[in-house]
C-alpha positions, -999 to 999 in steps of 0.1 A, spaced: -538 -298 -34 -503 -285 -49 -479 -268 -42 -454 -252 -68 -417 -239 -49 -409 -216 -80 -371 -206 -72 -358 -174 -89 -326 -174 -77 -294 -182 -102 -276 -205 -76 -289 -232 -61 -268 -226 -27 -286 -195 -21 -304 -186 11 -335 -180 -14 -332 -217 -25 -321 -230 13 -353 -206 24 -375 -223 -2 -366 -262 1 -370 -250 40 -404 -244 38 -414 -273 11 -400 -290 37 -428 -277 62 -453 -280 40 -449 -317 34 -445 -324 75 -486 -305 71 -496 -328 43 -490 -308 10 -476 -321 -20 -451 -298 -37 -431 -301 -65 -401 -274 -74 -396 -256 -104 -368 -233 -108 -364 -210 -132 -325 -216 -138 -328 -248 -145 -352 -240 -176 -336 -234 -213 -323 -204 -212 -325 -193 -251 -363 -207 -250 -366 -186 -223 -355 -153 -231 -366 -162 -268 -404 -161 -244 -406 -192 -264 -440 -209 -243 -439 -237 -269 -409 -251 -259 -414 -284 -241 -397 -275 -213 -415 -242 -205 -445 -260 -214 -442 -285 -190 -432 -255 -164 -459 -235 -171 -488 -266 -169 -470 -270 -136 -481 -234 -127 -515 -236 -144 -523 -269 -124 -509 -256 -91 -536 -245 -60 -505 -224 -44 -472 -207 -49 -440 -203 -33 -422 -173 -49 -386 -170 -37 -359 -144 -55 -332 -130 -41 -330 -90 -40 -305 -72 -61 -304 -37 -69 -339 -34 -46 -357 -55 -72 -365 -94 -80 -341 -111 -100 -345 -111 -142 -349 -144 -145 -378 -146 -126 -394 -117 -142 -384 -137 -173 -406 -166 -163 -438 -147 -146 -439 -129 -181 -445 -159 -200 -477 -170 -181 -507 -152 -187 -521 -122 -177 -545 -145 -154 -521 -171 -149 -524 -171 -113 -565 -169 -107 -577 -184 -82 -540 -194 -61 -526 -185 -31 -490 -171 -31 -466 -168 -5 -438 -147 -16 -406 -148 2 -371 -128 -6 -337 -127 9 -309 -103 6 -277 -87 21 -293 -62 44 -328 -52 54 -326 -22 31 -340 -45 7 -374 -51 28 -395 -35 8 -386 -46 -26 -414 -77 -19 -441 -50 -12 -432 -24 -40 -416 -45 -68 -430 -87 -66 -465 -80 -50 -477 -59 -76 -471 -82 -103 -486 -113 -87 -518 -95 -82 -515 -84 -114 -521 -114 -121 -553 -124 -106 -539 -142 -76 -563 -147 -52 -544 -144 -20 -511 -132 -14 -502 -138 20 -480 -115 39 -445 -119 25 -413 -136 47 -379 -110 42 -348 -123 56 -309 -116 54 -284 -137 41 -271 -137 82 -305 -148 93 -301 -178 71 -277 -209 85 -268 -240 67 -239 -266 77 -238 -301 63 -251 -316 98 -279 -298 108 -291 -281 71 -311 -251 73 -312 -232 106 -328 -198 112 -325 -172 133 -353 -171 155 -374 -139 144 -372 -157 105 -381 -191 119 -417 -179 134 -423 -155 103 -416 -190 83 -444 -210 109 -465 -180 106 -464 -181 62 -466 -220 68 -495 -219 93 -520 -194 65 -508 -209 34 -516 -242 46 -552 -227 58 -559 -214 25 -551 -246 10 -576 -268 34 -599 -240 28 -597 -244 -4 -597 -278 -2 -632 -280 16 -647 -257 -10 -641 -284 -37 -651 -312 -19 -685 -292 -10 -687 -284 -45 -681 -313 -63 -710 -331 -31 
């Protein structure tokens, strides 16, 4: 079973990113393999060109298509995921993300911002055919601690919303997982 982090933030010292390599990180200590794919780091004329037959993009979108679960992680600005990643989820098809489970996850400068998972992200995933998307993980850019000795810390409320996310993503995965092996018996 994989796991795609898909990053849409534009830095990579973000607390989206620090939130997303945060939980890679705790799905690797349960077993998961993931790989990271952020959107920045993709050509940026091929991208807004929607150009799927660039190698790059491609390769970014087989990583998708192959993929049992997503991590979706964009920061919030203006009460709305960021361009780039709209940019991105636009190129894969309208089905592009049958059959997968989701976890989306946003940060931002105060929890005005909450909702933007619910009422702007959500939709489009399950426009998309997901087949789960667990309950998203919201957190400020104050809830969110890094320093060069310890790495990522977070504040305790974000921390169990973070084992929580980790905790059903990882049981949709092994349920998934049983499925195949039953199927392929």
């Amino acid at each position: 079973m994989s796991v795609i982090l898909l990053g849409g933030s534009p830095s990579s010292h973000s607390s989206s990113s620090r939130l997303l390599q945060h939980i890679g990180d705790k799905l690797v200590v349960h077993g998961w393999r993931t790989a990271h794919l952020e959107v920045r780091e993709l050509p940026g004329a091929a991208l807004l060109g929607m150009d799927a037959t660039d190698p790059d993009l491609a390769r970014a979108l087989a990583l998708v298509a192959n993929a049992d679960a997503l991590v979706v992680a964009t920061p919030i600005y203006k009460a709305a995921y960021t361009g780039m990643l709209k940019l991105f989820l636009d190129l894969l098809p309208q089905d592009g993300l049958r059959g997968k489970a989701v976890l989306p996850l946003a940060t931002g400068g105060s929890q005005s911002h909450m909702l933007a998972l619910d009422y702007a992200l959500r939709p489009v995933l399950a426009s998309m055919a997901a087949r789960t998307i667990l309950p998203s993980i919201y957190a400020t850019s104050d809830q969110i601690a890094w320093d060069s000795e310890h790495g990522t810390r977070l504040a305790p409320s974000i921390a169990e919303r973070v084992a929580q996310g980790v905790d059903q993503l990882s049981a949709e995965l092994q349920a998934r997982s049983r499925f195949a092996r039953a199927a392929a018996a």
